[in-house]
KEKE-3310 file (N, C-alpha, C; in steps of 0.2 Angstrom, whole numbers, plus 5000, padded with zeros to 4 digits):
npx = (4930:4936:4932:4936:4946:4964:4970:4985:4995:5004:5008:5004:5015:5028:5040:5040:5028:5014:5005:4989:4982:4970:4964:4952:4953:4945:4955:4967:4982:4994:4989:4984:4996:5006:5001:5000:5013:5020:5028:5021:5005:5006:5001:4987:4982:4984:4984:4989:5000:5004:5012:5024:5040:5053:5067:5078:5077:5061:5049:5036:5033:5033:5042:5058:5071:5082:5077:5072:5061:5056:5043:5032:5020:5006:5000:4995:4997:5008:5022:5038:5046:5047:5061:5060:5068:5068:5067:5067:5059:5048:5042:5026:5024:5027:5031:5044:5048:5060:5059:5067:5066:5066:5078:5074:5085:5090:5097:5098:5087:5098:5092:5082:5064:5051:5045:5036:5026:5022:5010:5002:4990:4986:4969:4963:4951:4950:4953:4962:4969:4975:4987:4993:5006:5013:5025:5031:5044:5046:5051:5060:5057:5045:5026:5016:5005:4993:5000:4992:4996:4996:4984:4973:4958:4960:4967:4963:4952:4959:4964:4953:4951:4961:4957:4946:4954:4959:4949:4941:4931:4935:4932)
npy = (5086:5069:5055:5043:5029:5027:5018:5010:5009:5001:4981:4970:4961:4965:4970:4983:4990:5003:5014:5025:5035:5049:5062:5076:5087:5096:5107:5120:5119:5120:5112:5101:5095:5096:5086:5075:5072:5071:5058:5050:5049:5041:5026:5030:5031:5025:5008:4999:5003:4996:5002:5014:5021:5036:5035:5043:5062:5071:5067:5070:5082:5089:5080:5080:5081:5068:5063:5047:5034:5019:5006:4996:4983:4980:4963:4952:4956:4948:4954:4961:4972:4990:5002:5019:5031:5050:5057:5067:5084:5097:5108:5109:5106:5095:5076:5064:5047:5034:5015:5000:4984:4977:4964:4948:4949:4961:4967:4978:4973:4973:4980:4995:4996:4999:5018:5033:5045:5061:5071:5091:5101:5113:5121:5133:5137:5134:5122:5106:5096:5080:5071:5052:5042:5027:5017:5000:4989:4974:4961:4947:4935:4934:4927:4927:4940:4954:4964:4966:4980:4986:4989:4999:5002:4997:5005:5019:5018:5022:5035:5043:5041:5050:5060:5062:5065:5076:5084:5083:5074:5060:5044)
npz = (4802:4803:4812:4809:4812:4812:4794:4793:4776:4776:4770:4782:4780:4781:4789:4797:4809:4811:4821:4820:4832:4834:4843:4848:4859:4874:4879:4880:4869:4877:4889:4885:4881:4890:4901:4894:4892:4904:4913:4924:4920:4910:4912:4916:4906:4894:4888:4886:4896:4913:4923:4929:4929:4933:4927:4923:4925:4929:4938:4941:4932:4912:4901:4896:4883:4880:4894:4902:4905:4915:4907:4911:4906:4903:4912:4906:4892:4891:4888:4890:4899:4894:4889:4890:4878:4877:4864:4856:4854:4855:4865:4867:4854:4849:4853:4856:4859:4860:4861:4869:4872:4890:4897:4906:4913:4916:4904:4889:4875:4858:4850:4847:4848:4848:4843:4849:4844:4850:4845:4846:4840:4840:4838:4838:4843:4856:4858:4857:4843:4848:4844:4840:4835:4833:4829:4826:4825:4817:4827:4821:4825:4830:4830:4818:4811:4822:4831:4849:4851:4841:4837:4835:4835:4848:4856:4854:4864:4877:4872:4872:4886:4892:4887:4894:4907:4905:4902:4913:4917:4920:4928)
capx = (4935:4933:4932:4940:4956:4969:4972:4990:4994:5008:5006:5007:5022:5033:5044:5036:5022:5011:4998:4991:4976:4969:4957:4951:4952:4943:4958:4972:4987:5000:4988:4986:5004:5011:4998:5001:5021:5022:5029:5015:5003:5004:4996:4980:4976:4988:4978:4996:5005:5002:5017:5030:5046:5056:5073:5082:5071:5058:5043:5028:5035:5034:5049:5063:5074:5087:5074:5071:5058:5055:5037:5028:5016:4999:5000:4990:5002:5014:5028:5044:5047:5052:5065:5061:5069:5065:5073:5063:5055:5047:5036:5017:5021:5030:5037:5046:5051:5062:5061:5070:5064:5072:5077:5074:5091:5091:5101:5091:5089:5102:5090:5076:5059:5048:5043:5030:5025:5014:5009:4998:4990:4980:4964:4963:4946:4952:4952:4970:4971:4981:4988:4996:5009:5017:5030:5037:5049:5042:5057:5059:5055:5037:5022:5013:4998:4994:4999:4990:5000:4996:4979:4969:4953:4964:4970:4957:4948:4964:4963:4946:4953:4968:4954:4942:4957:4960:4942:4938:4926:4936:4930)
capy = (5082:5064:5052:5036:5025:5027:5013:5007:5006:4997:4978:4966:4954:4970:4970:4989:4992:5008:5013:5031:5037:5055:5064:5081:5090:5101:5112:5120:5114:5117:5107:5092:5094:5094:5082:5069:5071:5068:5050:5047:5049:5035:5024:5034:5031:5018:5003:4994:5003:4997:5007:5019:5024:5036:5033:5050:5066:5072:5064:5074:5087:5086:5075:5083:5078:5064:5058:5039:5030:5011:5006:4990:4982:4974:4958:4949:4955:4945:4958:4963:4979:4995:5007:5022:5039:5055:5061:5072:5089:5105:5111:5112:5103:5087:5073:5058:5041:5028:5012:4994:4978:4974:4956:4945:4952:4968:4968:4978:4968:4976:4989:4999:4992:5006:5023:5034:5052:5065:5078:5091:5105:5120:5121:5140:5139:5131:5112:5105:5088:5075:5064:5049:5039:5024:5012:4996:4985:4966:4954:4939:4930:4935:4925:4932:4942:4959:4963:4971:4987:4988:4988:5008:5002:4996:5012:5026:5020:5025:5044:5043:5042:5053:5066:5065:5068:5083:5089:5082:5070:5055:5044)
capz = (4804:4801:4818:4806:4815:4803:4791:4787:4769:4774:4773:4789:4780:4782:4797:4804:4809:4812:4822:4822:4833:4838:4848:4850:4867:4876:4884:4877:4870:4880:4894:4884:4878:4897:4905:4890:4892:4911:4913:4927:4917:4906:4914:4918:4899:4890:4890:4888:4904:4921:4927:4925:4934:4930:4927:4923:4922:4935:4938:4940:4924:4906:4901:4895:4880:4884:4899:4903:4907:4911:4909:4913:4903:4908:4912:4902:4885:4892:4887:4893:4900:4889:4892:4883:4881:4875:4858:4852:4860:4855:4868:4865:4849:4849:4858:4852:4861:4856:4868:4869:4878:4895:4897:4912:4919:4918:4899:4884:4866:4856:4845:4845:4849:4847:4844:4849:4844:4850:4844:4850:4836:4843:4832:4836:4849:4865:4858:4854:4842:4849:4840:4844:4831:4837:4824:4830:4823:4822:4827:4814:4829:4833:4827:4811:4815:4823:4839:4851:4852:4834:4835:4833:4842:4857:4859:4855:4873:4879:4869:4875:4894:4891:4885:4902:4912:4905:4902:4923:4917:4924:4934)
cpx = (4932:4935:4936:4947:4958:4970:4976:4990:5000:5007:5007:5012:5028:5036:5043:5030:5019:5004:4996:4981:4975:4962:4958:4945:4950:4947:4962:4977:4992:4998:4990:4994:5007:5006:5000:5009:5024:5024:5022:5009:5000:5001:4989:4976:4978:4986:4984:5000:5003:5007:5021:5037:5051:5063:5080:5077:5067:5053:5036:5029:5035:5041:5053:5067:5081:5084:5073:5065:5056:5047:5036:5023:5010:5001:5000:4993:5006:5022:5032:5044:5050:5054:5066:5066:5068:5069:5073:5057:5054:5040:5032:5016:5020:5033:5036:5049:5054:5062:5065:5067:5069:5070:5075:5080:5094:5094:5095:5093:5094:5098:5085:5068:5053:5049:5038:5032:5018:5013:5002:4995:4983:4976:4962:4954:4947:4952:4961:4968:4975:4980:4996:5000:5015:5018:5033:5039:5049:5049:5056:5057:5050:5033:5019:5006:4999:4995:4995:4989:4998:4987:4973:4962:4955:4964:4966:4953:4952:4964:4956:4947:4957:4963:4948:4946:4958:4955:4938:4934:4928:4932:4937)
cpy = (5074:5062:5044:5035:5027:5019:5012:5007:5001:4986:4973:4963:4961:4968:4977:4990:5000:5010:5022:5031:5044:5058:5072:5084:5095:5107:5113:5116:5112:5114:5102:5090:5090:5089:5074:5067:5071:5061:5047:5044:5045:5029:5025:5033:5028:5013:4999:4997:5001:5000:5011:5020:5027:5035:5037:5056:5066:5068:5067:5084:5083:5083:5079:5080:5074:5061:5050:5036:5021:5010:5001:4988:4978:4968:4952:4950:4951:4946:4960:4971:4984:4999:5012:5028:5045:5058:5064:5077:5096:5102:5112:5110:5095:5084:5066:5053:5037:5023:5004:4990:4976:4968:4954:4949:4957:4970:4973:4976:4976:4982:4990:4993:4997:5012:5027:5041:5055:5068:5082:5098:5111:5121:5129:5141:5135:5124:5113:5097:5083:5071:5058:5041:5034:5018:5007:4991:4978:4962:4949:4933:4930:4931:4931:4934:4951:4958:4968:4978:4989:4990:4996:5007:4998:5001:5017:5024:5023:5034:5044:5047:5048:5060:5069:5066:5073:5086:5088:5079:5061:5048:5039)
cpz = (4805:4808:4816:4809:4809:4800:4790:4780:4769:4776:4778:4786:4780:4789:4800:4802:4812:4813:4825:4826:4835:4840:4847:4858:4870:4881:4877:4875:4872:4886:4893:4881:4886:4897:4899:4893:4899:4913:4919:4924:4914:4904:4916:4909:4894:4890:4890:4896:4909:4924:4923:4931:4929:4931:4927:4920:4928:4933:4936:4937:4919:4905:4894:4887:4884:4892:4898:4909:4909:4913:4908:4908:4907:4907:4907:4892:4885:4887:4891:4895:4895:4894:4888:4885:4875:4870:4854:4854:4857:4858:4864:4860:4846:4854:4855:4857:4858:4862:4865:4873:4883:4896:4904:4915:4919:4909:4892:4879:4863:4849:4847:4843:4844:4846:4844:4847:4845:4849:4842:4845:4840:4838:4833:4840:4854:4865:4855:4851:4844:4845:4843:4838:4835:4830:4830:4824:4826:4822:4823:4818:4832:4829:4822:4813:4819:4831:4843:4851:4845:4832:4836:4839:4849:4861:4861:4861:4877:4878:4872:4885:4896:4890:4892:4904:4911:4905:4909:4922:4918:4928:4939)
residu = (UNK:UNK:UNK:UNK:UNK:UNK:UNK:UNK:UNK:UNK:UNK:UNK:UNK:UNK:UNK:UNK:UNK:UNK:UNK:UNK:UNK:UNK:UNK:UNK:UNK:UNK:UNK:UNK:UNK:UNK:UNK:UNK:UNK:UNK:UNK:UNK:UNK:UNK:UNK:UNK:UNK:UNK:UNK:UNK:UNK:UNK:UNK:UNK:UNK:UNK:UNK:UNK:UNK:UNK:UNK:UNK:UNK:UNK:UNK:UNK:UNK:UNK:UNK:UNK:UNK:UNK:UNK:UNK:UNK:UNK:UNK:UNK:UNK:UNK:UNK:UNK:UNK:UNK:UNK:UNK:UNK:UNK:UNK:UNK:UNK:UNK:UNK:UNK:UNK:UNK:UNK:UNK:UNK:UNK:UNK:UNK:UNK:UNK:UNK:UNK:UNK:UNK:UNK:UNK:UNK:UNK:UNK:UNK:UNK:UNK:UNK:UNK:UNK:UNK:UNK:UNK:UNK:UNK:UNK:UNK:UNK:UNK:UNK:UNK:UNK:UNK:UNK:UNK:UNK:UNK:UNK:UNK:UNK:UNK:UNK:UNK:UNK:UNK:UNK:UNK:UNK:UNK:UNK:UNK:UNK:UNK:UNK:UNK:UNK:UNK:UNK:UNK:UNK:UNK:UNK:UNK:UNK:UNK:UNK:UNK:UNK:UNK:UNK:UNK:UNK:UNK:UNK:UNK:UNK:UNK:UNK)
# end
């Protein structure tokens, strides 16, 4: 299995973009399934979340279909808050988000910002591949250029951390 970020074929003057990363994890898969698809969580190894709250749906469970979350972003991207929700779910296999940006007052932009997908494959010896596919849709009003979010080696430290916590090697 190769360790190479993925490469887009599609090019930056497009208005979506796509960024996929994955890891191979030393637990099963329906651990790193649940423990990925808990809202808490996503800040423990999202390099974009500083928080989470959730909004509809339990906290400290894997998140449901039709759950809602709003997450926070670090500072320093100087983005808006997303409101995602869950619209896509098979245990152990997948899970799908779709989020919107929340304005200064509470209002969300009128489409679809994001989507994320996870999904989680049992390699059949007690490792599971995560994979981690996430599509945004660039506003005509964003500067030209990649954004953070887009960016594969931003991420994989994040799969990196996502994988000590499951394997206990945290710090």
């Amino acid at each position: 299995m190769t360790t190479a970020l993925y490469v887009p074929q599609i090019p930056d003057s497009l208005n979506i973009r796509f960024v996929e990363n994955r890891i191979v994890v030393n637990r099963p898969v329906q651990e790193v399934y649940d423990w990925a698809t808990t809202w808490p969580n996503l800040p423990k190894w999202l390099p974009m979340a500083s928080g989470t709250e959730v909004r509809r749906g339990t906290a400290d469970v894997p998140a449901e279909l039709g759950d809602v979350l709003l997450e926070t972003i670090v500072p320093d991207l100087n983005e808006k808050p997303k409101l995602y929700s869950v619209v896509a779910r098979v245990p152990g296999k997948l899970w799908t988000v779709a989020g919107r940006d929340v304005l200064d007052d509470g209002t969300l932009v009128p489409s679809l910002y994001a989507i994320a997908t996870f999904t989680t494959f049992d390699l059949g010896d007690g490792t599971t591949l995560f994979c981690r596919l996430f599509e945004r849709l660039v506003p005509p009003t964003e500067p030209a250029g990649a954004h953070p979010v887009e960016d594969p080696a931003r991420i994989q430290p994040g799969l990196e951390l996502l994988k000590a916590h499951l394997e206990g090697t945290a710090e």
